[in-house]
MIKOLLUM-767256 format. One record per residue (C-alpha): x, y negated, z; residue in three letters. Coordinates in steps of 0.5 Angstrom, whole numbers, padded with zeros to 4 digits, always signed. Each point is the difference from the previous one (the first is absolute). Layout:
# residues N
XYZALA...
This chain:
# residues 595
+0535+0109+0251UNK+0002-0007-0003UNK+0004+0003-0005UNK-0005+0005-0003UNK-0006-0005+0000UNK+0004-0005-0004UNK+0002+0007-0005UNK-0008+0001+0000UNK+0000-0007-0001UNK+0004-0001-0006UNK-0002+0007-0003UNK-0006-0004-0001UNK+0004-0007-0004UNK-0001+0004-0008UNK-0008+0001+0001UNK-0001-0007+0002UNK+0004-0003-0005UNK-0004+0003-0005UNK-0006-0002+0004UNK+0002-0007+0000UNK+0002+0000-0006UNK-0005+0003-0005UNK-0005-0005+0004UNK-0004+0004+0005UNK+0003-0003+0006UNK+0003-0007+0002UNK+0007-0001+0002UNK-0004-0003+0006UNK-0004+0007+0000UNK+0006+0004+0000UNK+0003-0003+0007UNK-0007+0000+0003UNK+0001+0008-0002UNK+0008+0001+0003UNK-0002-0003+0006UNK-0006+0004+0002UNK+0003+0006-0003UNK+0007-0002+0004UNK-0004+0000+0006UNK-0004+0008-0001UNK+0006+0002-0002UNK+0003-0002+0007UNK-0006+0003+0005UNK+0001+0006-0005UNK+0007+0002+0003UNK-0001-0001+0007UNK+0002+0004+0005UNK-0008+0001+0002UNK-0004+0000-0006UNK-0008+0000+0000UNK-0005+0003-0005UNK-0003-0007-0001UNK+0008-0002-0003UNK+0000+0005-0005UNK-0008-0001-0001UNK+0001-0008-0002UNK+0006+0000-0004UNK-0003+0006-0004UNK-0007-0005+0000UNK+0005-0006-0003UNK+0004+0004-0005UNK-0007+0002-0003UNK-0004-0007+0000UNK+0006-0002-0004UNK+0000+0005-0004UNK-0008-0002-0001UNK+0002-0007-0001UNK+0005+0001-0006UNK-0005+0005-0003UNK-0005-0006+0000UNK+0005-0006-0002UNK+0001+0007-0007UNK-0007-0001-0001UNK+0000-0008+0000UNK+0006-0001-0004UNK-0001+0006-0004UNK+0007+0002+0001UNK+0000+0008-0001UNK+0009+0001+0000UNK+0005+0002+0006UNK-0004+0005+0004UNK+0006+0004+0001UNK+0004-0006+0002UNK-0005-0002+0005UNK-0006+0004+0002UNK+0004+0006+0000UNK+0005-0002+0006UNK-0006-0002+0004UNK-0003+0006-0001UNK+0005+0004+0002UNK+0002-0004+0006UNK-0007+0001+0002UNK+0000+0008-0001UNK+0007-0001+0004UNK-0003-0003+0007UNK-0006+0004+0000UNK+0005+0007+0000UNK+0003-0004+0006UNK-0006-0002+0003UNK-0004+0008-0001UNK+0006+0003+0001UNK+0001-0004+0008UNK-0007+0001+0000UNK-0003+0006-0002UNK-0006+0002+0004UNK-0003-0007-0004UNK-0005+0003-0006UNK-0002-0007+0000UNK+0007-0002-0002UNK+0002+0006-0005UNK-0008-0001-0003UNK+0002-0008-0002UNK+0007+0002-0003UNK-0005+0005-0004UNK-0004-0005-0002UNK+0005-0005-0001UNK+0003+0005-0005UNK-0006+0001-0004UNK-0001-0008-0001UNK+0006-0001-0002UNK+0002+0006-0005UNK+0005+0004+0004UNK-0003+0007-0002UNK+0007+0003+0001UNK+0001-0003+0007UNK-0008+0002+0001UNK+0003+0007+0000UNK+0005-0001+0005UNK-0004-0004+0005UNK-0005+0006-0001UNK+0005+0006+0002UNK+0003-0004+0005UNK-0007-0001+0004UNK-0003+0006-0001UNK+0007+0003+0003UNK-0001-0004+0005UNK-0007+0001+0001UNK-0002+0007-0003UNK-0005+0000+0006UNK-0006-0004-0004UNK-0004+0004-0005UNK-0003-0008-0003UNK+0008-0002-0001UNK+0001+0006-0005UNK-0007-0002-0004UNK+0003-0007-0001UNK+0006+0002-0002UNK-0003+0006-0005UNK-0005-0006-0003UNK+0006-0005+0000UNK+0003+0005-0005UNK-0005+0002-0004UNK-0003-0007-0001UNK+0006-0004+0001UNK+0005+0005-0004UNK-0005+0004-0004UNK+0003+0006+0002UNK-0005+0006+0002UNK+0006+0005+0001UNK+0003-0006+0005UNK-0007+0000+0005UNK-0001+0008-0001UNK+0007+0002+0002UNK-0002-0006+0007UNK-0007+0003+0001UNK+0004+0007+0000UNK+0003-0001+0005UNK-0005-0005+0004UNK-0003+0006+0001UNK+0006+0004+0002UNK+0001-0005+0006UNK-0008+0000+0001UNK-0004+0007-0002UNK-0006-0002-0001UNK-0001-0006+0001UNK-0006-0002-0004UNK+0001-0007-0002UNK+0006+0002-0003UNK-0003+0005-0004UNK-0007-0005-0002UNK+0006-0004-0003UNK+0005+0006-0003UNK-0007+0002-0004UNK-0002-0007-0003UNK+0008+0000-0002UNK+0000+0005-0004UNK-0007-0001-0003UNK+0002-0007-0001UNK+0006+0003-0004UNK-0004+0003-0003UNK-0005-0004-0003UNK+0006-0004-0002UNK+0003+0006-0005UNK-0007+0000-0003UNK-0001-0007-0001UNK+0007+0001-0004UNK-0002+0006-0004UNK-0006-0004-0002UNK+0004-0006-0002UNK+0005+0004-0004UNK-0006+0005-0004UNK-0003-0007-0001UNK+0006-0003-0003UNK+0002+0007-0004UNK+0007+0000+0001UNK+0004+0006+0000UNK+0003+0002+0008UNK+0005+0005-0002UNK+0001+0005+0004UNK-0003-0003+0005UNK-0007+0002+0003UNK-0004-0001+0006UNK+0000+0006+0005UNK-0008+0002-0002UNK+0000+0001+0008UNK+0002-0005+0002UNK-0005-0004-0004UNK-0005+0005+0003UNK+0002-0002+0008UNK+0003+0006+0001UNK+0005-0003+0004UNK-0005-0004+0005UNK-0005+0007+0000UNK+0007+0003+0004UNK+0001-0006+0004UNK-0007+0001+0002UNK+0000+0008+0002UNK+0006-0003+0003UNK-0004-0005+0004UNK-0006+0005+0002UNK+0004+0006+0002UNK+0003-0005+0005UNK-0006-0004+0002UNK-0007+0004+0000UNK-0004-0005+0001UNK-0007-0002-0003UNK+0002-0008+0000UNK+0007+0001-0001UNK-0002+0004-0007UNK-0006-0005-0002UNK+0005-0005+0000UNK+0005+0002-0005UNK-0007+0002-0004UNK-0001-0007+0001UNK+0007-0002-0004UNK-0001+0005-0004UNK-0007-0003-0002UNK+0003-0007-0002UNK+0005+0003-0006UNK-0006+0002-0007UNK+0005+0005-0003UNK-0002+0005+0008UNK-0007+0003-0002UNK+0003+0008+0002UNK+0006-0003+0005UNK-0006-0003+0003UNK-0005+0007-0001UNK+0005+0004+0003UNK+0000-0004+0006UNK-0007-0001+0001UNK-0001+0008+0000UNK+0006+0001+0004UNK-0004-0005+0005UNK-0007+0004-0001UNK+0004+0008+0001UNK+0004-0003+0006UNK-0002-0006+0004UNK-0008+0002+0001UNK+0000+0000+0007UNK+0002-0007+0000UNK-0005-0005+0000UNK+0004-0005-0003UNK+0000+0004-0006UNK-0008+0001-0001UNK+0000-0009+0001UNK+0005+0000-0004UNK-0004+0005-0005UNK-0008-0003+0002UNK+0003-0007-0003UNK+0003+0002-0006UNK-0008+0001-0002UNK-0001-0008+0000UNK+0005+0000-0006UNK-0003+0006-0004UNK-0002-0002-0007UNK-0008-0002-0001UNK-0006+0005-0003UNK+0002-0005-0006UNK-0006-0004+0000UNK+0001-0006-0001UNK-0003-0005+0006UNK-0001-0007-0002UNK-0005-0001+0006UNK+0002-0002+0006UNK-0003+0006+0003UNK+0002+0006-0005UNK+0006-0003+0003UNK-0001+0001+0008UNK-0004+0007-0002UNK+0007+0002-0003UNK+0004-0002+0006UNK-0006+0004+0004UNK+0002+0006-0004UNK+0007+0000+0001UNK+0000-0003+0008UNK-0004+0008+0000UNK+0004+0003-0004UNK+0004-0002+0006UNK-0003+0002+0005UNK+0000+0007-0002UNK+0007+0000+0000UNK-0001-0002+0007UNK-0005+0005+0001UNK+0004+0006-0002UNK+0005-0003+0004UNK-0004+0001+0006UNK-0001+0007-0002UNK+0007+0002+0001UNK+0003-0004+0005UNK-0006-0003+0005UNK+0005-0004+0004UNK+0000-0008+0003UNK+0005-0002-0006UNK-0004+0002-0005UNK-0006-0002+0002UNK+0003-0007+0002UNK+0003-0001-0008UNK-0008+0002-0001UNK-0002-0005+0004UNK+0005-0005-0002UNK-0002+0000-0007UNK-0007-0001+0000UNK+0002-0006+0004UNK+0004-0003-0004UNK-0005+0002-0006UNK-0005-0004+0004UNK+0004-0007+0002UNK+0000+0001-0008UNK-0004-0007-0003UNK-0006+0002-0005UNK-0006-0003-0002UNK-0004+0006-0001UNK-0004+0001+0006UNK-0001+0008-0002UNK+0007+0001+0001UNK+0001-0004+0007UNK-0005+0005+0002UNK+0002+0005-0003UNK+0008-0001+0003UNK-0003-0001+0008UNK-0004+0006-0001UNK+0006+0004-0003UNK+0004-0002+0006UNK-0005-0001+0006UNK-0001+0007-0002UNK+0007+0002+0001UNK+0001-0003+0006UNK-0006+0004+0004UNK+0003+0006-0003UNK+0007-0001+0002UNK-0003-0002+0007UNK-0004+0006+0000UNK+0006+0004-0001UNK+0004-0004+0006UNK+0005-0003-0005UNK-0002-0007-0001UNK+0005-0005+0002UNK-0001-0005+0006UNK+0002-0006-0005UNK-0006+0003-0004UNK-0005+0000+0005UNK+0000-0008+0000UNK-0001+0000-0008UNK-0007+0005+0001UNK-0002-0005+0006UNK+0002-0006-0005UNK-0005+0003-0006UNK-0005+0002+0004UNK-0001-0007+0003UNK+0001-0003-0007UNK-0005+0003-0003UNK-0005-0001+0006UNK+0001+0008+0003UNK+0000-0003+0008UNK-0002+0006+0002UNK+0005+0005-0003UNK+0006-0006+0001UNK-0002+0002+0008UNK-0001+0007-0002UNK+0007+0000-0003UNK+0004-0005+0005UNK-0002+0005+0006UNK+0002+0006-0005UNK+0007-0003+0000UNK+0000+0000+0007UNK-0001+0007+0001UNK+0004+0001-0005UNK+0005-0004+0002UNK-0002-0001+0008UNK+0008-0001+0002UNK+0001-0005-0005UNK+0000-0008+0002UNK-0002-0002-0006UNK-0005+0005-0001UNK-0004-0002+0006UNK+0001-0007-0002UNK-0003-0001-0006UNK-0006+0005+0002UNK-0001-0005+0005UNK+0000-0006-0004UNK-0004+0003-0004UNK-0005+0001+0004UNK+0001-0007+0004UNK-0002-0003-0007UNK-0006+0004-0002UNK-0002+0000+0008UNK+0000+0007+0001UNK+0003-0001+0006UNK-0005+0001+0006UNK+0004+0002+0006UNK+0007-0001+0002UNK+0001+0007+0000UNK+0003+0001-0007UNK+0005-0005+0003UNK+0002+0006+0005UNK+0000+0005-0005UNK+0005-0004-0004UNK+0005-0001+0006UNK-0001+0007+0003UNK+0003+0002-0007UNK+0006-0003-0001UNK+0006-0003+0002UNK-0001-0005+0007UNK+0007-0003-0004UNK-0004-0001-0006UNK-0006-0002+0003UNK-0001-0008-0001UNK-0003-0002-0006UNK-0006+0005+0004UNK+0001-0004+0005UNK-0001-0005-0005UNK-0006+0001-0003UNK-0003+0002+0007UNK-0001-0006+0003UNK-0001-0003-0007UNK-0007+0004+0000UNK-0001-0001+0007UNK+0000-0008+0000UNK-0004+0001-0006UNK-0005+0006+0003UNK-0001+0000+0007UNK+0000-0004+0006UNK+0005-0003+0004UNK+0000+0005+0006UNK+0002+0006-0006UNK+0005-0004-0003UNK+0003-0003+0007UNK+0001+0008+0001UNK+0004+0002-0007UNK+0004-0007+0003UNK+0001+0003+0006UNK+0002+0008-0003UNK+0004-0003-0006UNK+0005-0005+0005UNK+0002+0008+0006UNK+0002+0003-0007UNK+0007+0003+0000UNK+0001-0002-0007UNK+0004-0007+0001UNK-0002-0003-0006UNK-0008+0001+0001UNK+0001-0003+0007UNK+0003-0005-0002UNK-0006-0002-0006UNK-0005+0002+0005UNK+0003-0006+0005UNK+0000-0005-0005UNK-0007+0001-0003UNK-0003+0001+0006UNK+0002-0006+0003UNK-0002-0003-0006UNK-0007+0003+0000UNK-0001-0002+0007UNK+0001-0007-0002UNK-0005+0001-0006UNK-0005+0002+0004UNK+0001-0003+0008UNK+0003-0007-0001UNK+0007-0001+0002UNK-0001+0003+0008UNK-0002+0007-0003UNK+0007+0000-0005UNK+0004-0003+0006UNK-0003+0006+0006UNK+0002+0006-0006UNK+0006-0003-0001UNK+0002-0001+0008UNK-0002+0008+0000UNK+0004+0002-0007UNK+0007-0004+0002UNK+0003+0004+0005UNK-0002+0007-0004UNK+0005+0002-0005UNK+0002+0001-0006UNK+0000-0009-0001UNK+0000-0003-0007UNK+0002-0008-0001UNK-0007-0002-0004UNK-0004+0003+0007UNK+0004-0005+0002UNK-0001-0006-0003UNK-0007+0001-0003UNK-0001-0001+0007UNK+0004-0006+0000UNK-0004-0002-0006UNK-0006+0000+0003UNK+0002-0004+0006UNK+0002-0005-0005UNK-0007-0001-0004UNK-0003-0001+0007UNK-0003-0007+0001UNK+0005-0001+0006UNK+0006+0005+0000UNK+0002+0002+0006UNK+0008-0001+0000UNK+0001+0004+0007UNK-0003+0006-0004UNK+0004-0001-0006UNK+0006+0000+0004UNK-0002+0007+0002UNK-0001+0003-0006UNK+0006-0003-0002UNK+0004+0003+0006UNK-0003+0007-0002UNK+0001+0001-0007UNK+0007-0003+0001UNK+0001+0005+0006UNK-0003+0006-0006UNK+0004-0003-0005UNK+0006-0006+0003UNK+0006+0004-0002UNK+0000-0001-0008UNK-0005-0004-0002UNK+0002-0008+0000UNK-0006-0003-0004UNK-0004+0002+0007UNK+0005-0004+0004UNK-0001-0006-0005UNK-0006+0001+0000UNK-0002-0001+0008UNK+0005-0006-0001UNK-0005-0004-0005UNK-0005+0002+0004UNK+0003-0003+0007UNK+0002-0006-0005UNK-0007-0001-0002UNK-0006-0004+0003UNK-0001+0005+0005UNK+0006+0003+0002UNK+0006-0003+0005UNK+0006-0002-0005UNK+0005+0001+0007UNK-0002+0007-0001UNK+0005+0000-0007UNK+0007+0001+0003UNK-0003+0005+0005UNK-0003+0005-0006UNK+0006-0003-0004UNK+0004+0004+0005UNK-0003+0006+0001UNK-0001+0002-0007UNK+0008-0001-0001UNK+0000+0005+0006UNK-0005+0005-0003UNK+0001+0001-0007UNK+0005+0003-0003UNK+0004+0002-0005UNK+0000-0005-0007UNK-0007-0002+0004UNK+0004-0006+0004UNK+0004-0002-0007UNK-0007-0001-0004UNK-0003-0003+0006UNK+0006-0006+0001UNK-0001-0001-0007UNK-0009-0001+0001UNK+0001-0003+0006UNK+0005-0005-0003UNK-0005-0002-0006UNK-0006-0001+0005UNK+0005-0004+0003UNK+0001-0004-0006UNK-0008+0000-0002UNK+0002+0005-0006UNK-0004+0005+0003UNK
């Protein structure tokens, strides 16, 4: 291994000299290199190697090769690349095929030696580490885009990027992004040959026998691409993206007609296709009149916005469906949110939508997310009657639905609707027992707030005998700390002595009331060590910080510090697993006063 690093070694001794001696490096500086390159060499032949040996030694060789590009800018020295550079390019090229080739299921690494490649101007190698990956990894349809645009912008070779396209798509029939991709290639190209010809016919000079094909120029090979890629995919969104990248290029005028009528004969019954179509109106040219005001120009925007609708409208009449209603409903919305400071536009927007939404709910095709918007509205524009109206609607509606029921009742809730606990009921005949809390929630809420002590001890008492383990144990905790609002400490110590031995348990049930017992005016330390008891008994085996928690108390002014080794003993016999490691190091640090 001696021998191969010290070959490595001298092979080395040309380049240096040149650098040492055109100045770029000290002799010092070039120790310094052979020493660190000696000892990355060294890990590099070893029996085991790892990718971080490759990674640092590949990481050194360019930071050299960045310091020398810098020491050329400051001395203005421009000669001998080829005796310097040149070898740390290759040799780097060298390690990364020994590191892809060990590890080749590493995208990462291949994409650095890419990168690599195209910084520093090696486009024959960028080839070849292209066609190596993609052998490797002709799994991955965004690996053939790279390399398709590599070689259309890197090498400038259209042939090169169709001929990878072409058999991406081989590997991968239609895939969509590999087609998006391959359109935009050829229209690219395209573009390209014309801005070529309308520099030549600019300059007048004779091309010869060479002419530019007229369909190429036309797009005639990106129109095969995309019945290529329709006839594969059938899909409304999937065409009104390529007519999107059709769009970008000015030369597409009937490239992008032939796929708008395409769009209008197939794709109909699709709701995506009549979004797409309602929206287009907004970028129809203007009646022509020109509108200085600030209010011709909101009224125009009224025009088109209805231009819009109608489309929309026309929609519905062929497919009266959920989908269509929704893009409907979104564009109206999204018009809506729109700033403007003409107060007749505003109104008309909401009117347009709240009209849309009553229409889809009449037709049992408004979304559930929608409900909260129409109740949002309604209350923001002072309908409180209606907001009530449609909350309960969305329960109907919706009547399994959590979310439903909840923003119905904290609707009602708000405006004060609620005069019984009987929609409570509803709520939790309705739905999921599993999904039940935040009904829970908002139930004892308008109870404490709503009716007295008695009514709102009795959900209390409901809510804890739930099957639901999360309701019971929410239920536990604020109702002890109800009883403690409203009776004083004895009343939040008798709930808790009836709750402690009824299961499902949670910590905070456990030391809210250590809480309580601690704000009293003289804490019962007798009573502080039953609650302690109890939770460790609930929770002893993996929680350390309890533990540590009755040991401050026992060594405080109320407690016993005798009791200290006892605790101490007993946590090491419960807990298990890495609980007893993290509670010798807490215990240690309270011993040190650190804690």
């Amino acid at each position: 291994m001696a021998e191969i690093v010290q070959q490595r070694i001298e092979d080395r001794i040309p380049e240096l000299e040149q650098l040492e001696r055109v100045g770029l490096f000290t002799k010092k500086e070039v120790k310094a290199v052979i020493k660190r390159v000696t000892s990355l060499e060294y890990k590099l032949r070893r029996r085991m190697v790892n990718k971080d040996d490759f990674v640092q030694y590949i990481q050194y060789e360019v930071n050299v090769l960045e310091l020398v590009k810098k020491r050329r800018a400051h001395i203005c020295y421009h000669f001998k690349r080829e005796d310097i550079e040149f070898p740390i390019i290759h040799r780097i090229n060298s390690v990364f095929r020994r590191a892809t080739s060990k590890w080749k299921d590493d995208v990462q690494l291949w994409l650095s030696h890419v990168a690599f490649c195209k910084k520093w101007a090696t486009r024959g190698q960028l080839s070849k580490v292209f066609s190596a990956m993609l052998a490797i990894h002709s799994d991955k349809p965004e690996l053939w885009i790279i390399a398709a645009k590599s070689e259309l912008e890197e090498r400038n070779s259209s042939e090169s990027a169709r001929h990878l396209f072409l058999r991406a798509l081989r590997f991968h029939p239609g895939n969509k992004k590999l087609y998006q991709e391959y359109l935009r290639m050829e229209l690219l190209h395209c573009e390209k040959l014309r801005k070529q010809q309308a520099e030549l016919e600019q300059a007048k000079i004779d091309i010869g026998e060479y002419e530019f094909s007229k369909e190429i120029l036309d797009g005639k090979l990106a129109m095969v691409v995309y019945k290529d890629a329709t006839d594969k995919n059938k899909e409304a969104e999937f065409v009104i993206s390529l007519l999107t990248i059709a769009s970008i290029f000015d030369f597409t005028k009937d490239f992008q007609e032939l796929i708008l009528q395409d769009l209008q004969t197939n794709f109909l019954d699709d709701s995506v296709t009549w979004d797409f179509l309602a929206k287009r109106e907004l970028e129809a040219p203007g009646v022509g009149e020109e509108l200085r005001t600030a209010k011709g120009r909101a009224m125009e925007v009224n025009r088109r916005e209805a231009q819009c609708c109608l489309v929309y409208e026309k929609g519905l009449e062929r497919i009266n469906t959920e989908p269509m209603w929704t893009c409907y409903i979104a564009f109206c919305l999204e018009r809506v949110k729109r700033k403007t400071n003409v107060q007749e536009l505003k109104d008309k927007r909401q009117e347009r939508l709240l009209g849309v939404l009553q229409r889809a709910h009449d037709s049992s095709f408004l979304k559930e997310d929608y409900y909260k918007t129409w109740v949002q509205i309604l209350l923001s524009s002072g309908d409180v009657e209606g907001a009530a109206m449609k909350a309960m609607a969305a329960t109907q509606r919706y009547s399994q639905s959590v979310s439903a029921w909840t923003m119905a009742l904290q609707t009602l809730v708000q405006l004060e609707k609620v005069d019984s606990g009987q929609l409570f009921q509803d709520a939790l005949a309705h739905i999921n027992p599993k999904e039940s809390l935040p009904v829970w929630q908002l139930q004892v809420q308008w109870s404490v707030a709503n009716q007295n002590p008695e009514e709102t001890e009795a959900i209390f008492k409901r809510g804890v005998l739930s099957v639901v383990a999360a309701v019971a144990m929410e239920m536990k905790e604020r109702y002890v700390d109800w009883s403690y609002a409203t009776g004083g400490y004895k009343k939040a110590r008798k709930t808790f002595t009836s709750l402690q031995e009824i299961r499902p348990l949670s910590k905070p049930f456990f030391t809210n009331m250590i809480k309580i017992e601690k704000e009293q005016e003289t804490p019962k330390m007798n009573n502080l060590r039953d609650y302690y008891e109890r939770v460790l008994e609930e929770f002893g085996l993996s929680d350390e910080d309890l533990w540590l928690e009755y040991i401050q108390e026992e060594m405080g002014p109320l407690g016993q510090p005798q009791n200290c080794g006892k605790i101490h003993w007993r946590a090491m016999k419960f807990l298990e697993g890495e609980s007893v490691e993290r509670f010798i190091s807490k215990y240690t640090l309270l011993q040190t006063g650190n804690l």
